[in-house]
C-alpha positions as CSV (number, residue, x, y, z in Angstrom):
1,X,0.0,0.0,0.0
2,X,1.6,3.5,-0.9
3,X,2.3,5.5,2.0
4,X,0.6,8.6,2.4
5,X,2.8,11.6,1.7
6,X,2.5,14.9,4.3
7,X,2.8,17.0,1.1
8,X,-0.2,15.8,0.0
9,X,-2.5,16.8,3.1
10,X,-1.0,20.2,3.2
11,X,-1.4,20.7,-0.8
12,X,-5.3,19.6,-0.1
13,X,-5.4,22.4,2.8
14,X,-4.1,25.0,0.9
15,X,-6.0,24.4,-2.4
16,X,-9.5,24.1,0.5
17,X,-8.0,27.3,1.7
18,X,-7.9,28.8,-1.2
19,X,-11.0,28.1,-2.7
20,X,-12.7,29.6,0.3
21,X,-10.8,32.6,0.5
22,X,-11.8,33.0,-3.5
23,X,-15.7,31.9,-2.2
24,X,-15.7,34.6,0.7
25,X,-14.4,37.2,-2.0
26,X,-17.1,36.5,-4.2
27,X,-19.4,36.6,-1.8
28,X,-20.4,33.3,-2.1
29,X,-19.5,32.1,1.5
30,X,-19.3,34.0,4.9
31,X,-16.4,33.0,7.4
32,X,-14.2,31.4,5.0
33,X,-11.3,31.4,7.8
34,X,-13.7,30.0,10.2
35,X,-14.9,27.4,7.7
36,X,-11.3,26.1,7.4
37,X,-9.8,25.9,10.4
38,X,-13.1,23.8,11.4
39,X,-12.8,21.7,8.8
40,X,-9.2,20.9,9.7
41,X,-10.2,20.7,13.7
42,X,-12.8,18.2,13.0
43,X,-11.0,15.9,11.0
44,X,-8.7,15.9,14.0
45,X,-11.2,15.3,15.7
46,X,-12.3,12.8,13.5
47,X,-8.7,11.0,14.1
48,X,-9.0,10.6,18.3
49,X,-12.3,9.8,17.7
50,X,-11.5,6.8,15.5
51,X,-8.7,5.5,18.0
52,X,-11.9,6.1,20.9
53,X,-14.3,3.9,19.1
54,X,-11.6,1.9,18.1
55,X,-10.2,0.4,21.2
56,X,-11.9,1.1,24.6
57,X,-8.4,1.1,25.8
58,X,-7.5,4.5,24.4
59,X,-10.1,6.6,26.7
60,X,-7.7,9.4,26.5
61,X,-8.5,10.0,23.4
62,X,-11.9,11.6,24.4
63,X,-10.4,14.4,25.5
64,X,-7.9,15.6,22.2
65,X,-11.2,14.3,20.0
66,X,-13.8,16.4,21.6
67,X,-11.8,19.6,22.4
68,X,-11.1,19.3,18.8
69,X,-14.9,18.8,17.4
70,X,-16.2,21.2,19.9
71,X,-13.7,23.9,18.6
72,X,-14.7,23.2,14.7
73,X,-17.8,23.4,15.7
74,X,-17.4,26.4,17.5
75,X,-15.6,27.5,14.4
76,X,-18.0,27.1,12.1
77,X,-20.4,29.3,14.5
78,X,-21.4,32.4,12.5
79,X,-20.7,36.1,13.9
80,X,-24.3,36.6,15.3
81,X,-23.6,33.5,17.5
82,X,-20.1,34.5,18.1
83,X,-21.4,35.0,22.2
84,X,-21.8,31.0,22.1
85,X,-17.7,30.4,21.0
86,X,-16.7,29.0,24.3
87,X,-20.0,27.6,25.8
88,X,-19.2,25.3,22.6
89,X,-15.8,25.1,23.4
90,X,-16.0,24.0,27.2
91,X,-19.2,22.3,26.6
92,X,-16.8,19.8,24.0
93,X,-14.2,19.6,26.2
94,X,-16.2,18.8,29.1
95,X,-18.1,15.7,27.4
96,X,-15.0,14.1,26.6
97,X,-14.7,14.0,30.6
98,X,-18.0,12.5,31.0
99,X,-17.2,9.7,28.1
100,X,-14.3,9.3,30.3
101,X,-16.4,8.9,33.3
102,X,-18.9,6.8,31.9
103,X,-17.0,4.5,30.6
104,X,-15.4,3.3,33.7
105,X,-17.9,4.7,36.2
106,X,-15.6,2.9,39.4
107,X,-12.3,4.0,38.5
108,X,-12.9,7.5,37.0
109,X,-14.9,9.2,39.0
110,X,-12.7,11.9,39.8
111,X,-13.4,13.5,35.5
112,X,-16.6,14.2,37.0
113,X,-15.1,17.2,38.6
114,X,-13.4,18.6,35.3
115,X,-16.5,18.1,33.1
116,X,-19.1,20.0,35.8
117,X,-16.6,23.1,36.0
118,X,-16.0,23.1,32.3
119,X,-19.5,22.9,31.5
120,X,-20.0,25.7,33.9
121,X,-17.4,28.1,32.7
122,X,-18.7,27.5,29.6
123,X,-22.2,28.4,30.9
124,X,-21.3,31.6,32.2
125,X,-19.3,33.0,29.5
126,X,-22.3,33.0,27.4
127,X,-24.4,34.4,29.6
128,X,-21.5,37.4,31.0
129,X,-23.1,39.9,29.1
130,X,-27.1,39.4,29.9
131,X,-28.1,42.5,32.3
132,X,-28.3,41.8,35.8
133,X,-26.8,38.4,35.4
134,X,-24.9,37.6,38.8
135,X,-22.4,35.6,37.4
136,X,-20.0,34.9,40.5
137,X,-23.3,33.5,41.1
138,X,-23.7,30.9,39.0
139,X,-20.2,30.0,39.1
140,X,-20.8,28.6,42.7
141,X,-23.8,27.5,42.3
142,X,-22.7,25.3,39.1
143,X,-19.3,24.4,41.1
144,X,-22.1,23.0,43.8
145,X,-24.1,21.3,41.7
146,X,-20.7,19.6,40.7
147,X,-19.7,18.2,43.6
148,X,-23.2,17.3,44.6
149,X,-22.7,14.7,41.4
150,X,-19.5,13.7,42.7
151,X,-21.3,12.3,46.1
152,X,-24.6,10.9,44.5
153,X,-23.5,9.6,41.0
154,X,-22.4,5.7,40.7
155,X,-18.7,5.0,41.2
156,X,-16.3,4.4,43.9
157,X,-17.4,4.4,47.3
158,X,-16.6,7.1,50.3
159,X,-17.3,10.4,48.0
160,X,-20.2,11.4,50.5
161,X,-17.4,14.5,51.6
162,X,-18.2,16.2,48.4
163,X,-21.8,16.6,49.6
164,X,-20.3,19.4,52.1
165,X,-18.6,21.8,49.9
166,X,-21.6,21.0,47.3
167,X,-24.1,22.5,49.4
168,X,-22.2,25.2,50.8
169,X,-21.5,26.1,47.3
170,X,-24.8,26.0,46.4
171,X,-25.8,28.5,49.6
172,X,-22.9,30.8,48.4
173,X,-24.1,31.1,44.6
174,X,-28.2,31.7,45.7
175,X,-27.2,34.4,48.2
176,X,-24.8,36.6,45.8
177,X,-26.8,39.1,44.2
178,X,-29.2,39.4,46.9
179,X,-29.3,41.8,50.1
180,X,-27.7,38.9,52.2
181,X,-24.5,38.6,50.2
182,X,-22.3,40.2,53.4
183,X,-22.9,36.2,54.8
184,X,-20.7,35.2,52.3
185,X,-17.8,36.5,53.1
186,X,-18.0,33.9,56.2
187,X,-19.0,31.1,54.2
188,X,-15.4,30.3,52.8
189,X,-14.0,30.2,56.3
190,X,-17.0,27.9,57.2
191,X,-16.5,25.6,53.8
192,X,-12.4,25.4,55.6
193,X,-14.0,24.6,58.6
194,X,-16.5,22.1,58.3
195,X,-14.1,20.3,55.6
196,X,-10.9,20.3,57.5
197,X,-13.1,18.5,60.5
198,X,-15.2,16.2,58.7
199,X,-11.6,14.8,57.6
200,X,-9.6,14.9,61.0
201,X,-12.9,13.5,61.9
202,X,-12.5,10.4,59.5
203,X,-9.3,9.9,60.1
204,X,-9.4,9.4,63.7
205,X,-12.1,7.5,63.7
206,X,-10.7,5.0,60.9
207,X,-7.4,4.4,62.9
208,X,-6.8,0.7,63.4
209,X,-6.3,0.3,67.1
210,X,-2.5,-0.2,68.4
């Protein structure tokens, strides 16, 4: 079987290229640029996503494949939607967490952590410009929500801490914004607090007796 040369991929890229350049002079296409680069992100995409399917072994792969299709997709995203770039961009990176997570729901717990403050980020940088919108907020309340998964969703036991910091977060995130916002400023201290104990707490009581 002939081997694939590298000169041949980049003369296809730059001929694509080039067509859309010519296309978006015309006026025939808009966001020729955009168009591109998300055509070459997806087939890189395309490539981790392969290896994924491929062999269950490769779970790493989510990550590189999705980052990759959610940022051609975000790249294809015309300027009126241009608000929704890295919702699309978080919200790709964060599934390939949760495909990492579900796919081995007892020994990868911990990417639920990474895909619920991804998805959040992503949340709230689409919505930083909407008037009024307390967005410290929803940070906290989506980092709660996050770690409220972590204690309640199948997978390795003993994860019942993260219901703590989950629902302090939660308290922190409905209280910004409103007249009672001065009681968060005591609510880190307390998350420090009650944390730090509950652990001590374990730890003594878990001691094998001398």
């Amino acid at each position: 079987m002939r081997r694939y040369d590298p000169r041949l991929i980049i003369g296809v890229l730059l001929v694509l290229g080039g067509l859309l350049a010519l296309l978006d002079e015309m006026g025939i296409v808009s966001n020729a640029s955009g168009i591109f680069w998300g055509l070459v992100l997806a087939a890189g995409g395309l490539v981790f996503l392969y290896m994924l399917v491929n062999n269950r072994d490769n779970w790493w792969a989510a990550l590189p494949a999705f980052t990759l299709l959610g940022s051609a997709v975000a790249a294809f995203l015309p300027e009126a939607l241009e608000d929704l770039d890295w919702l699309v961009f978080f919200a790709g990176i964060s599934l390939g967490f949760w495909w990492v997570y579900f796919t081995s729901i007892a020994e990868r717990w911990w990417a639920i952590i990474p895909a619920g403050v991804l998805l959040t980020l992503g949340i709230v940088s689409a919505l930083a410009d909407v008037p009024g919108m307390e967005t410290g907020g929803l940070f906290s309340l989506g980092l709660g929500v996050t770690f409220i998964l972590v204690a309640i969703l199948p997978g390795g036991g003993g994860r019942s801490w993260a219901l703590i910091p989950g629902t302090i977060l939660m308290l922190f995130g409905a209280l910004l914004g409103t007249p009672y916002r001065g009681i968060t400023d005591y609510l880190w201290p307390a998350v420090l607090i009650v944390l730090g104990g509950y652990l001590v707490l374990r730890f003594l009581t878990n001691r094998p007796p001398e």
